[in-house]
N, C-alpha and C positions, 0 to 999 in steps of 0.2 A: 977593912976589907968588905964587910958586911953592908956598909953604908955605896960604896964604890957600884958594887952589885945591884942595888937596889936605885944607884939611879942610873944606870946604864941600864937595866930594866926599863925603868919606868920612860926614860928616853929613845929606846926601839917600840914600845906600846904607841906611844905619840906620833914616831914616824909609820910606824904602821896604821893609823888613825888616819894621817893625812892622806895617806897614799889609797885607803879605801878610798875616801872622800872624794879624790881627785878622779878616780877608778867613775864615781856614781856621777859626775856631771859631764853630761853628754852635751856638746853643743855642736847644735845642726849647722849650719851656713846657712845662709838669707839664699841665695842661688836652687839649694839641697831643698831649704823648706817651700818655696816658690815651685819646683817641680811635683814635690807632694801632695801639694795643695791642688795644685791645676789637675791632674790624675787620679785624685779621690775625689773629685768634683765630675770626670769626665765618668768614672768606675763608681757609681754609687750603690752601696753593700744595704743589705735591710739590719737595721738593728738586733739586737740581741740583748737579754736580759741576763743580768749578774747579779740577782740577789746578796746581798754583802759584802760584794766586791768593792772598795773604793778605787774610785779613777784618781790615783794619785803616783806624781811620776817613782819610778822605783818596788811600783806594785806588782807583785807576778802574776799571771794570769794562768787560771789553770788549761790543763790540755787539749782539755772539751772544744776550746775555745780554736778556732781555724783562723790562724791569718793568713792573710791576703799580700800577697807579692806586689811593691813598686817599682817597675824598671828603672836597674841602673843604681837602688836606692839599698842597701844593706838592712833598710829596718824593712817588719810590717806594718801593715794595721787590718783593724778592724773598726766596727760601728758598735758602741756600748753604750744603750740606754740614749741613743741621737746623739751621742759625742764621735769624735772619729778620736782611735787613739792610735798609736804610734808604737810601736815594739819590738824592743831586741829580740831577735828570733832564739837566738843562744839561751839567754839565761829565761827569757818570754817577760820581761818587767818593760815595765812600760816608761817611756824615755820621752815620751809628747803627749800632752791630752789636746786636739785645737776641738775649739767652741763653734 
């Protein structure tokens, strides 16, 4: 019984594993990214600095931090260190670094 439990365990850890996983990869549309790209090109923001912050996707950005509305578009962004980054406004992690 002990055994039965233990991998009925360890086999809802793994489905909950996957299911973060799948939760964390965000993908945009070619259509979606093409709109945000022309609109933070036409809207350009002044940088800001984030001492220790990495621009890496999944990163949360503290609150200090102001994003910037894309019509029609569900995420933010902002400008960090001349990067434009891209952010879930919900949880504030970042879901697109473009270069």
């Amino acid at each position: 019984m002990k055994i039965y439990l233990t991998g009925t365990a360890a086999a809802l850890l793994l489905l909950a594993g996957i299911g973060v996983a799948a939760a964390e990869d965000i993908i945009i549309q070619p259509e979606q990214d093409t709109v945000i790209r022309e609109y933070v090109k036409k809207q350009p923001l002044a940088s800001v600095k984030l001492p220790g912050v990495e621009l890496n996707v999944g990163t949360a950005l503290p609150d200090t931090v102001e994003l910037h509305e894309v019509p029609n578009v569900q995420y933010r962004y902002v400008v960090i260190d001349n990067r434009t980054v891209l952010v879930d406004p919900g949880t504030r992690k970042i879901v697109k670094v473009y270069d």
